[in-house]
N, C-alpha and C positions, 0 to 999 in steps of 0.2 A: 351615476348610481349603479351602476352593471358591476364599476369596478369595486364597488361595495358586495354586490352578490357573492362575486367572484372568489370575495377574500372570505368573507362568510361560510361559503361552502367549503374552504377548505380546512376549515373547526369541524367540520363534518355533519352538518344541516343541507339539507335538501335544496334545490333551485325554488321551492313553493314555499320551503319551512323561512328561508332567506326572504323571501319578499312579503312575508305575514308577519315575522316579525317586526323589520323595519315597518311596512304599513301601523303596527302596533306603536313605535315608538313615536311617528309622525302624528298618531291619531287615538287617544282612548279613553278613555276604556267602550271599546262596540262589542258591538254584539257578532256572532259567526256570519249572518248574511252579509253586516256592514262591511267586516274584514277583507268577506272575500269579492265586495265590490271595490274597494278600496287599494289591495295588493294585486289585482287580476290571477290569485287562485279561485278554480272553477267552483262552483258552489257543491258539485259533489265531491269533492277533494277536502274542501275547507275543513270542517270537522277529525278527518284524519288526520292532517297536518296540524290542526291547532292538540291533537294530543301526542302527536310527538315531541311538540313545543315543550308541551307540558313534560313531558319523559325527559327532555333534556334540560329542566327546569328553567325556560326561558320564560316564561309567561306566569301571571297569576290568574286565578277566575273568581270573578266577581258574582256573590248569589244572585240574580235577577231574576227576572220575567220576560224576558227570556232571559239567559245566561249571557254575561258580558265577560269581556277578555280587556287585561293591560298586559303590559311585556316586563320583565323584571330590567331595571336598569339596566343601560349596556356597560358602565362601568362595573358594577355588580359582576355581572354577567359573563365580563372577561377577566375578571381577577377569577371567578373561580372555574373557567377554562382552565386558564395558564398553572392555578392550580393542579387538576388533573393531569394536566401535559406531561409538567414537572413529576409529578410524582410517575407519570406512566415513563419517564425517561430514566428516571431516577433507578429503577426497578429493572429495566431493560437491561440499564449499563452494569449493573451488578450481574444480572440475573444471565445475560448474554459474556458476559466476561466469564462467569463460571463454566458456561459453555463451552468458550471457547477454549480454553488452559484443558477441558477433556478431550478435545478433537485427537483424533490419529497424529500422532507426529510425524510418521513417515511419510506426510504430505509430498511431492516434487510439483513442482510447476515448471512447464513448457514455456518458453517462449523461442519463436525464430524470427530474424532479420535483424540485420547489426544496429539501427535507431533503436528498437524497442530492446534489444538485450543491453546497450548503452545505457538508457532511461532508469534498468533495474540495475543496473550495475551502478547508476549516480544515486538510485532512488538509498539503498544498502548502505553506499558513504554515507548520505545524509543521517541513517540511523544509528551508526556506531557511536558507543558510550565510553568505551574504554579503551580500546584494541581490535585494530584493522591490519588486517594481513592482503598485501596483493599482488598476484604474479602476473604482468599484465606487459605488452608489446604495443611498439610502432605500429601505427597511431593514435590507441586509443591511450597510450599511455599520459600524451598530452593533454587530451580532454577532461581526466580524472583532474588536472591538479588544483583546478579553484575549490573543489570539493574536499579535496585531501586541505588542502590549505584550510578551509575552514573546519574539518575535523580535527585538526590540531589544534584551533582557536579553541575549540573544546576540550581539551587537554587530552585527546585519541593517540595515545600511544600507535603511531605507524609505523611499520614495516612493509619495504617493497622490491621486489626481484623483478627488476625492467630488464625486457628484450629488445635490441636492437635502435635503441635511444641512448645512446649516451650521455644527453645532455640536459634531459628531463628526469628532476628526481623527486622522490614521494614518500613523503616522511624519513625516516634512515633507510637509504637504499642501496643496495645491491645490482650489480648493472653486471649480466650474464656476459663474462667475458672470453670465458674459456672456448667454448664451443659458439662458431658464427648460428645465429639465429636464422638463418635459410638452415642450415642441418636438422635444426630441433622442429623447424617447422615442416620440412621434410616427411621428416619421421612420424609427427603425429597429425599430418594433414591439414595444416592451418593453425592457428595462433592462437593455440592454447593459452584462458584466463581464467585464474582463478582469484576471488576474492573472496574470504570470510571474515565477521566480523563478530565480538565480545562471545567467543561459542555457542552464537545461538543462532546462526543464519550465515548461507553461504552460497554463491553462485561460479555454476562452472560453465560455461564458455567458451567457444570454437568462432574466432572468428576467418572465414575459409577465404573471403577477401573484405572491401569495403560495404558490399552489401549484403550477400549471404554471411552467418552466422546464427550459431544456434545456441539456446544455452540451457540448463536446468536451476532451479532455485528451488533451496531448500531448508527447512530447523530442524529437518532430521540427526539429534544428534551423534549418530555415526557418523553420516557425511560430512557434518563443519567439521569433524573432528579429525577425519578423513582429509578435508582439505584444508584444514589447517596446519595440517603434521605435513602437508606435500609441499606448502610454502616453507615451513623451516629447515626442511632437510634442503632445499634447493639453496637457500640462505646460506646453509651451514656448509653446503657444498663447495659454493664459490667463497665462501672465507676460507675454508681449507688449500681450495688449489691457490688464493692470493698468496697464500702465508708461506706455502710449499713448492709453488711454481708449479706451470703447467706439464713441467719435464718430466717429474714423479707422479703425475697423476695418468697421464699417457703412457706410461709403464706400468702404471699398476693394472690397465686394461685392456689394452690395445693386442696381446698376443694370449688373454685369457676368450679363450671363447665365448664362453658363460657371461662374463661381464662385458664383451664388445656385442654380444645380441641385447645386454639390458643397456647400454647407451645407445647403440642406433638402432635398435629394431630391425637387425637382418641377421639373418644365420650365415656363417663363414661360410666360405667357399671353400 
């Protein structure tokens, strides 16, 4: 019986309202003293609780001498709950969805520690519709692929610029071959990852070794837009030096200043 209350109350009836009624269904139609010898609510209680009853239209009252009580069926009873529910969820989902399409867009979410930035980073795969962009390194590059594989199952258009794996690939991929992947990670302090998906969400990510890392998530559309345009050009960069060799791309920089501080991030000497 308890586990009766239990579920009872959470329709939103009272621990007293819960055991008057069933006492009603087991026993009626009594009167208010009966009841509340009957359900062990106190006899100063009784009366307040048999009109809540009544406010949540559990109960009928019978005119007597004194006044007696039966309980409205419990099938009755819970068709037109579930009614209400429905309809308070019904209302919510519209009503909370318009909400939400007004929020700030320029949201960012935090997260640190390479498991939980991992999680949003699979969580992101799982949501892509159309087109998933990822620029992503040894290790975690292998972890993505049952995910990448199934976003393909979905017909996810993939692109992806792997570091330091050559042998794991993810969707049509690009495998950063020009410049070793210790230099780039050098440079910007750990293993830069980016992935955004159908331009409306996008995660950027440092991971500094296997447990430290950090990342931001975001639908701000500047940032997917942002990091979506930094996976193409990386893309298009290494189809360039394939096509052109790494001979002509080393000369196009290597003795310009200007452009030796924007590949390694150091000023000449």
């Amino acid at each position: 019986m308890d586990k009766i209350y239990n579920e009872i109350q959470k329709l939103g009836f009272s621990q007293y309202e819960s055991k008057a009624y069933i006492a009603l269904l087991q026993n009626s139609p009594v009167t208010g003293y009966e009841l509340s010898k009957r359900s062990g609510v106190p006899r100063s209680m009784i009366y307040e609780v048999i009109n809540k009853l009544n406010d949540k239209g559990a109960i009928y009252t019978i005119p007597a001498d004194p006044m007696k009580y039966s309980p409205v069926p419990a099938q009755k009873l819970l068709a037109r709950i579930r009614n209400n529910i429905d309809g308070t969820l019904n209302f919510l989902e519209s009503s909370l969805l318009n909400l939400e399409q007004l929020r700030e867009v320029d949201v960012v979410s935090h997260i640190n520690g390479a498991e939980l930035v991992t999680a949003e980073i699979l969580s992101l795969i799982d949501e892509a519709k159309s087109e998933l962009w990822l620029s992503v390194w040894h290790p975690q590059a292998a972890k993505l692929a049952e995910k990448v594989n199934q976003a393909e199952s979905r017909k996810v258009n993939v692109l992806s610029m792997i570091f330091g794996d050559k042998n794991c690939t993810l969707g049509s991929t690009f495998h950063h071959d020009y410049m070793t992947a210790e230099v780039v990670k050098e440079r910007i302090g750990g293993r830069l990852t980016t992935i955004a998906r159908d331009k409306e969400e996008a995660i950027i990510a440092n991971f500094v070794n296997d447990e430290v890392a950090w990342a931001v998530k975001t639908t701000d559309p500047a940032l997917v837009l942002i990091a979506t345009e930094f996976i193409r050009h990386d893309i298009m960069i290494e189809a360039i030096t394939r096509h052109f060799g790494p001979e002509k791309l080393d000369k196009l920089w290597r003795n310009n200043p200007v452009l030796r501080f924007v590949v390694e991030g150091k000023q000449s000497e």
